[in-house]
N, C-alpha and C positions, 0 to 999 in steps of 0.2 A: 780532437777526435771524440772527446768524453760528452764535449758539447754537443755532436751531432746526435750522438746516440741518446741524449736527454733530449734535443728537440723533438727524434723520433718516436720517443719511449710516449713525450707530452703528447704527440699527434695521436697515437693507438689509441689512449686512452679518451681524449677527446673524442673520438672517432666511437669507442664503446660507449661513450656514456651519452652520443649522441644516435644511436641505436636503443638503448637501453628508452631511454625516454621515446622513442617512436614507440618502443613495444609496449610502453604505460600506455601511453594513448588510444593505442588498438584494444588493450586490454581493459582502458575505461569505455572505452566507447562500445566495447562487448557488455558489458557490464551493465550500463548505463539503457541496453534494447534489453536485454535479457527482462532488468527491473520493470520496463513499461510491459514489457509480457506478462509479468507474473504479476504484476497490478491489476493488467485487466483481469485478470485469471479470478483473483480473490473479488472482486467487485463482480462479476459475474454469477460468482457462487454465493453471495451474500443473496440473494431473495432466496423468500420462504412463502410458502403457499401451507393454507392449514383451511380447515371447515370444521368452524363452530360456532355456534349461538355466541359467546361471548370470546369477548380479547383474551389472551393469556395474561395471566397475573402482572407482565414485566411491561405485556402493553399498557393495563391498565394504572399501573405505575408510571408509564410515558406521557399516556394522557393527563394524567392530574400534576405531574410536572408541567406541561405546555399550560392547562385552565386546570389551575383547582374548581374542584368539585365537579370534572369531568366524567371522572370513573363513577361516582354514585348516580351522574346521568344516563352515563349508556345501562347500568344496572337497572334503573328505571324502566327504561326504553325496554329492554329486554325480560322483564316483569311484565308490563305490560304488551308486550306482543304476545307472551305464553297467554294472556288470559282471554287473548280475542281465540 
């Protein structure tokens, strides 16, 4: 009798933890759309629009990382536009 009630005790519980894991699954897989929403979201918001003669300081620290002696070219360039 003690046996039955331990094979049905072992099925309940297999039966929970075979529930329990579908609901991780739904719960990754919510998860997991949520994250590609909110990806696009920041990626979307990353451009920046600005109007000025020259790059901001952090640009012109981009460019002279990509080609040294970039920045003191556009500085140039922009020296000489002001004097036409």
């Amino acid at each position: 009798m003690e046996n039955k009630n331990t094979d049905k005790q072992l099925q309940e519980i297999q039966q929970e933890i075979e529930e329990v894991h579908s609901d991780v699954e739904v719960i990754d897989k919510r998860l997991d759309d949520e994250l590609d929403r909110y990806e696009q979201v920041i990626e979307y918001h990353k451009m920046t629009m600005r109007s000025a003669p020259l790059p901001s300081a952090e640009e012109l620290e981009h460019y002279e990382k990509i080609q040294p002696g970039m920045a003191k070219e556009i500085l140039e360039m922009a020296k000489m536009q002001q004097d036409h």
